[in-house]
NUDREN-534191 format. One record per residue (C-alpha): x, y, z. Coordinates in steps of 0.1 Angstrom, whole numbers, padded with zeros to 4 digits, always signed. Layout:
<atoms>
XYZ;...
</atoms>
This chain:
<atoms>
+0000+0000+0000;+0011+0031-0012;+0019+0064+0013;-0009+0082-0004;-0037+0053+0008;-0028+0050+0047;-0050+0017+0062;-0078+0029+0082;-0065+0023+0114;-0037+0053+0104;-0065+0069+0088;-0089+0070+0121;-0068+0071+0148;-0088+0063+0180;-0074+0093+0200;-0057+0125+0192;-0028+0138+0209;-0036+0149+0243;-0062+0124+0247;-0089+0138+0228;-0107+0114+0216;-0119+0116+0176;-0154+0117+0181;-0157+0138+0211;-0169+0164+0198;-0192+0151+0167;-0221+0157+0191;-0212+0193+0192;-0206+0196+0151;-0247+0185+0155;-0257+0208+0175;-0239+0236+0158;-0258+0230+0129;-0291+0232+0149;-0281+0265+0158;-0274+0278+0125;-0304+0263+0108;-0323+0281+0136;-0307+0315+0134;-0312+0314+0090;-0350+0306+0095;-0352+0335+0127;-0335+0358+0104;-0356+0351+0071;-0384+0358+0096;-0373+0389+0108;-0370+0402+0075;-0398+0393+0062;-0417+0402+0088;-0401+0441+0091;-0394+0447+0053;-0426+0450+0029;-0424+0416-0002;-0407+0443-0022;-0379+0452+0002;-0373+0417+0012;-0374+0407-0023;-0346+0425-0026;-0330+0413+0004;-0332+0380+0000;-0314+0390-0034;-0283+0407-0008;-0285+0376+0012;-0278+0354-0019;-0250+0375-0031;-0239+0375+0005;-0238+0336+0007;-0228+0329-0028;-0193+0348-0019;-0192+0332+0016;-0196+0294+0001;-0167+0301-0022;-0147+0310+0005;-0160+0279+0024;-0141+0259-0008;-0118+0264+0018;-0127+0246+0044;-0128+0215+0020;-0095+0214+0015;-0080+0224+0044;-0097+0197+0063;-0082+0178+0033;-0045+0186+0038;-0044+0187+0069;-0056+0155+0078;-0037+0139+0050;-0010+0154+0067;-0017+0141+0098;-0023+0106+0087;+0014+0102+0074;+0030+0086+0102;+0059+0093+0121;+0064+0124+0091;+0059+0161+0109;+0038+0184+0081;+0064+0203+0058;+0038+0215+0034;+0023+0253+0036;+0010+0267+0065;-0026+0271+0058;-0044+0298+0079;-0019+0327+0065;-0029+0312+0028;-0066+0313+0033;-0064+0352+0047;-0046+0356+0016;-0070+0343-0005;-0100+0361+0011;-0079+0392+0002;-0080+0385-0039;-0115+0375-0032;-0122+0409-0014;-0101+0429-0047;-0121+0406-0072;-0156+0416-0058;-0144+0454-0060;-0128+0454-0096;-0161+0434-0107;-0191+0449-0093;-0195+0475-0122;-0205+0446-0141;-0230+0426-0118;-0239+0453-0089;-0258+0477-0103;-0283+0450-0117;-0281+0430-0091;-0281+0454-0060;-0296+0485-0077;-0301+0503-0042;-0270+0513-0018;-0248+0500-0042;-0217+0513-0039;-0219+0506+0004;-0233+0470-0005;-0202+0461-0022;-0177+0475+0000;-0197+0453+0026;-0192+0418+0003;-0155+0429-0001;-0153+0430+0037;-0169+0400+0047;-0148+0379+0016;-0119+0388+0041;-0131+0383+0072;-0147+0349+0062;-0114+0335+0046;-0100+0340+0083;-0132+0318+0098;-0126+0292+0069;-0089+0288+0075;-0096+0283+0110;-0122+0259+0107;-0106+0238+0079;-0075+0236+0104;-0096+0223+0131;-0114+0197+0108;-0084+0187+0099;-0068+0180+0132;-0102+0167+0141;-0106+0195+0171;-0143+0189+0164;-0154+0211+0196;-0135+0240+0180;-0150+0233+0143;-0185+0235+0161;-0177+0264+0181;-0172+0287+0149;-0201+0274+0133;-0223+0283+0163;-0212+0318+0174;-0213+0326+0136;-0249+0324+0137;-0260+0332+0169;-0240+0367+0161;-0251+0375+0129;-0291+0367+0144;-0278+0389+0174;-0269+0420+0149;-0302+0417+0128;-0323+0417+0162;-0307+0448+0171;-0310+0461+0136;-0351+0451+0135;-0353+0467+0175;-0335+0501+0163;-0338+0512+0126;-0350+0482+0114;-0339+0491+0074;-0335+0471+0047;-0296+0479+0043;-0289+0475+0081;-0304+0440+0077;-0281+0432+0050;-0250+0446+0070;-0259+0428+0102;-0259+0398+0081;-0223+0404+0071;-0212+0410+0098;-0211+0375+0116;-0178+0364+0095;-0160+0385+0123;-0165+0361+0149;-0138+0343+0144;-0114+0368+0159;-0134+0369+0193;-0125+0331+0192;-0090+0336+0185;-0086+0360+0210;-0104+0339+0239;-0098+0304+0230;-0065+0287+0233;-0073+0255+0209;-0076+0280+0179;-0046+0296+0185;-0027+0259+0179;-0049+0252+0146;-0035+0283+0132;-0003+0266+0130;-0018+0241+0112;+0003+0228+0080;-0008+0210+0049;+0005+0182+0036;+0015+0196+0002;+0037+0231-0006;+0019+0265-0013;+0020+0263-0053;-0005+0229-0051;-0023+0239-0022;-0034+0270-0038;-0043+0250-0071;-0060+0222-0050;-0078+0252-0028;-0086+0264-0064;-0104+0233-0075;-0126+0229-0042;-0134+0269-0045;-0147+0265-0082;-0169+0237-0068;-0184+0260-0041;-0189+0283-0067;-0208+0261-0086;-0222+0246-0048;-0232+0282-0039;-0249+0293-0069;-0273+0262-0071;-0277+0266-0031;-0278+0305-0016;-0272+0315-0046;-0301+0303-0067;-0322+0333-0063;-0293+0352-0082;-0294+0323-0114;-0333+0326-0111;-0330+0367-0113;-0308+0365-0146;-0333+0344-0161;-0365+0356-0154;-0380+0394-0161;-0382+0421-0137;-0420+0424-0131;-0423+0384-0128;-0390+0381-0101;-0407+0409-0083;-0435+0389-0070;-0410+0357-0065;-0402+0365-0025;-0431+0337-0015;-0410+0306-0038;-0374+0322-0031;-0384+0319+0007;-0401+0288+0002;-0367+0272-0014;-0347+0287+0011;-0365+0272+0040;-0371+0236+0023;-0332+0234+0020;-0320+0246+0052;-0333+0211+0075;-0313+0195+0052;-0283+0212+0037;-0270+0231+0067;-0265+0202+0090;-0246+0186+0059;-0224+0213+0056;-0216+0217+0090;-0209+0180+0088;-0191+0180+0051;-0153+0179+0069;-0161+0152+0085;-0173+0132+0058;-0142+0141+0040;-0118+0131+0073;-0135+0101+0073;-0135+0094+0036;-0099+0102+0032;-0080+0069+0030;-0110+0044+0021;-0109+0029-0011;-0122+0005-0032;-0157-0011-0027;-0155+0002+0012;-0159+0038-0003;-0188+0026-0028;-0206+0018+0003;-0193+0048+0022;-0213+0067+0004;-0241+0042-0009;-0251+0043+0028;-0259+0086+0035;-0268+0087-0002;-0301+0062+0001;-0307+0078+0037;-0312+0110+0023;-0332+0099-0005;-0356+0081+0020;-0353+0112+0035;-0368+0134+0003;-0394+0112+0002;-0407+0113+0034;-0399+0151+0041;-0416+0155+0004;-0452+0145+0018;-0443+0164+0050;-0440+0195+0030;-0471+0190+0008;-0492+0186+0040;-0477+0213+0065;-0459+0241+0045;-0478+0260+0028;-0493+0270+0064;-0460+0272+0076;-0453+0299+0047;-0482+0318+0060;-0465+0321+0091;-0445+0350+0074;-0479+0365+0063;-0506+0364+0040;-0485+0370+0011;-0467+0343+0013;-0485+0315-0003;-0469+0285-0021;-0489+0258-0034;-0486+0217-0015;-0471+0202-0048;-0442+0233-0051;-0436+0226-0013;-0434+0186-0017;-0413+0187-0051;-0387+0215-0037;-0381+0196-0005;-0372+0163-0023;-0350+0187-0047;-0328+0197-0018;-0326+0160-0006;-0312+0154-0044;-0291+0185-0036;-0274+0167-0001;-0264+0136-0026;-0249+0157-0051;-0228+0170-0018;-0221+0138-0007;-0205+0122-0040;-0185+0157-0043;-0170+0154-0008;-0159+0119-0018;-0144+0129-0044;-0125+0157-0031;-0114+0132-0003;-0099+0111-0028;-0081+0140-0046;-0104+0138-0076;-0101+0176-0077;-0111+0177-0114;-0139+0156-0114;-0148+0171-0077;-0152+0204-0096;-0164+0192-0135;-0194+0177-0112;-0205+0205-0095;-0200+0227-0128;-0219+0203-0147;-0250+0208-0120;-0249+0245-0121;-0247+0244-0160;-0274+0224-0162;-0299+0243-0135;-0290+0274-0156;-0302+0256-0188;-0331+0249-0175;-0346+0276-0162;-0343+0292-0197;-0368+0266-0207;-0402+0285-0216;-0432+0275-0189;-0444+0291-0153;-0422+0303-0129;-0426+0271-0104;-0421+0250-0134;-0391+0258-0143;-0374+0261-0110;-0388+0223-0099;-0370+0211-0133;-0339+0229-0128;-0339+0218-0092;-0343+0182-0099;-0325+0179-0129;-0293+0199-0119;-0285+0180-0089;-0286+0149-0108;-0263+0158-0138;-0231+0164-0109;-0239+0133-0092;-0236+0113-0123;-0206+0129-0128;-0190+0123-0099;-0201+0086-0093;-0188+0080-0128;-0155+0090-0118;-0150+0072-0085;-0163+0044-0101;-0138+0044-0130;-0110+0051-0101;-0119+0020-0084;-0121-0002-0112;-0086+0013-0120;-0074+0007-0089;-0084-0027-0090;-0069-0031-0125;-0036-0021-0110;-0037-0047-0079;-0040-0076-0099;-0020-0062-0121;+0009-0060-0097;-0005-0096-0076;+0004-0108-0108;+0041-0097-0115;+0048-0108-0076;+0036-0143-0087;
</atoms>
């Protein structure tokens, strides 16, 4: 066995330096993504109820953009949790590749200069109001988010799970802390979208009080700078595609459909948005440690790896499908009367997101497996394809069920193709070699 594939025992150590034991705080990763699940719907509530169906149009547009640019940045979380676990699992060899929390801060910064030198082109179509102070925002939180990335792909990494949680929770509970304030005091449209910002800062109260983040910023990877920042470039262009078919939908569905139609689309934008969140938020939270356990498992024992949360999920759709038909659209009313979505839009958009958690799942087993190409060609191939379709002719709901559905399933095929045609390859070469030994 090859360096590169470490045996699962190497791969899983039972306990951590210190005596921390690997799982230990797994429970906590959970509850984290309670927490932010819960702060998203609070703060779509919020808004919806304090802005008029015009003005939270519009800011459900902001928090799109907003999220769109913060899942790219979370590309780095991917691989950090990659690199530094890979690292970690070569044994009795101390890291010598780049140190990754300075890289990431570094990143966020081209991220932050990108958002500035390009807004002439998307912002004022995008953002029409405050446009100029709702860029400078974006470029802001690019930076500060890097910095909570890095941190938490170092802690994935090193499997300081506690930590990892930690940063997911205070995130949220501060950005729903800032737009309480914001709905209590001046209760505006643009203080809304700033408070929502400004919750990538947390990680530097963190830093300053908590002595475990201060070691997993001198977290290394287990490859130099030059391939970290390629690899790091893959797993962003596959948030990219991750964040525009997730937070960023609204912004594909906005290009695509004309003014006066988009204008009365805050009801099915909400609706998507809160169909998604049960499921996709707790599988982010828990997406780096899907990858620290996938790294190192090959063969059939990844096939099932992933068979297993794929057809859980599915189940899932199904059953959370008929849940959604029955209960929400009197759930949407909740966020008043003009919120109405029809049982069959509710059902169809909730087993959509369960087809969205698979395509996740197959792309974090790729990236685990260093498939960085086909990690990103997936993803891509999803987002092309949800594009696509919602330039189809037909209703509004229509065409965001089909691009829902369909998108998803494109990337996954993708990606199963290409772990598939790595184990078979793989196999090829072990009997290949079985062989010569004979």
């Amino acid at each position: 066995m090859s360096r590169s594939d470490p045996p699962e025992s190497a791969a899983e150590p039972a306990q951590e330096k210190g005596g921390r034991t690997r799982g230990k705080g797994l429970p906590a990763v959970g509850g984290a993504s309670v927490v932010a699940a819960g702060a998203s719907y609070l703060i779509l509530f919020l808004a919806a109820r304090a802005l008029s169906p015009e003005e939270n149009a519009q800011f459900l547009t902001f928090w799109a953009v907003l999220f769109l640019i913060l899942g790219v940045i979370a590309g780095i979380i991917n691989e950090f949790t990659r690199a530094v676990r890979t690292a970690a699992t070569d044994i009795g060899r101390p890291a010598q590749g780049a140190a990754v929390f300075p890289l990431g801060l570094l990143i966020g910064c081209g991220g932050a200069v990108l958002i500035a030198a390009s807004s002439p082109l998307w912002a004022p179509s995008i953002l029409p109001d405050d446009t100029i102070l709702l860029v400078a925002v974006l470029a802001v939180a690019s930076i500060a988010y890097a910095g909570h990335c890095s941190l938490a792909g170092a802690a994935g990494g090193s499997q300081r799970w506690s930590l990892f949680a930690g940063l997911a929770a205070s995130e949220a509970v501060l950005r729903l802390l800032l737009v309480v304030v914001v709905v209590l005091t001046v209760s505006t449209r643009v203080g809304l979208e700033a408070a929502s910002a400004a919750g990538a800062l947390t990680w530097l109260l963190i830093l300053l009080f908590a002595r475990s983040s201060r070691s997993a910023v001198r977290a290394r990877a287990d490859v130099g700078t030059a391939a970290l920042l390629s690899n790091t470039g893959h797993a962003m262009l596959s948030a990219a595609a991750t964040a525009a078919l997730i937070t960023g939908f609204p912004i594909l569905l906005r290009l695509t459909t004309p003014l006066e139609q988009y204008a009365g689309a805050a009801p099915l934008i909400l609706a998507i948005s809160l169909t998604r969140a049960p499921i996709m938020i707790p599988l982010q939270a828990f997406q780096s440690v899907l990858i620290s356990r996938f790294v190192g498992v090959t063969g059939t024992a990844l096939v099932r790896a992933i068979a297993l949360p794929a057809a859980a999920l599915l189940a899932l759709g199904g059953v959370g499908a008929v849940a959604a038909g029955l209960l929400g659209p009197w759930i949407m009313l909740v966020f008043g009367p003009a919120y109405v979505v029809a049982p069959l839009t509710m059902a169809a958009l909730t087993f959509a997101g369960c087809l969205m958690a698979v395509l996740t799942v197959t792309g974090t087993a790729c990236l685990a497996r260093g498939a960085h190409t086909a990690y990103s060609v997936g993803w891509l191939t999803a987002t092309a394809a949800t594009f696509l379709l919602l330039l189809l002719p037909g209703s509004l709901e229509s065409r965001v069920i089909l691009s829902l559905v369909l998108g998803p399933v494109a990337g996954a095929l993708i990606h199963l193709a290409a772990l598939l045609t790595s184990t078979g390859r793989r196999k090829a070469e072990t009997s290949a070699e079985e062989g010569i030994g004979r």
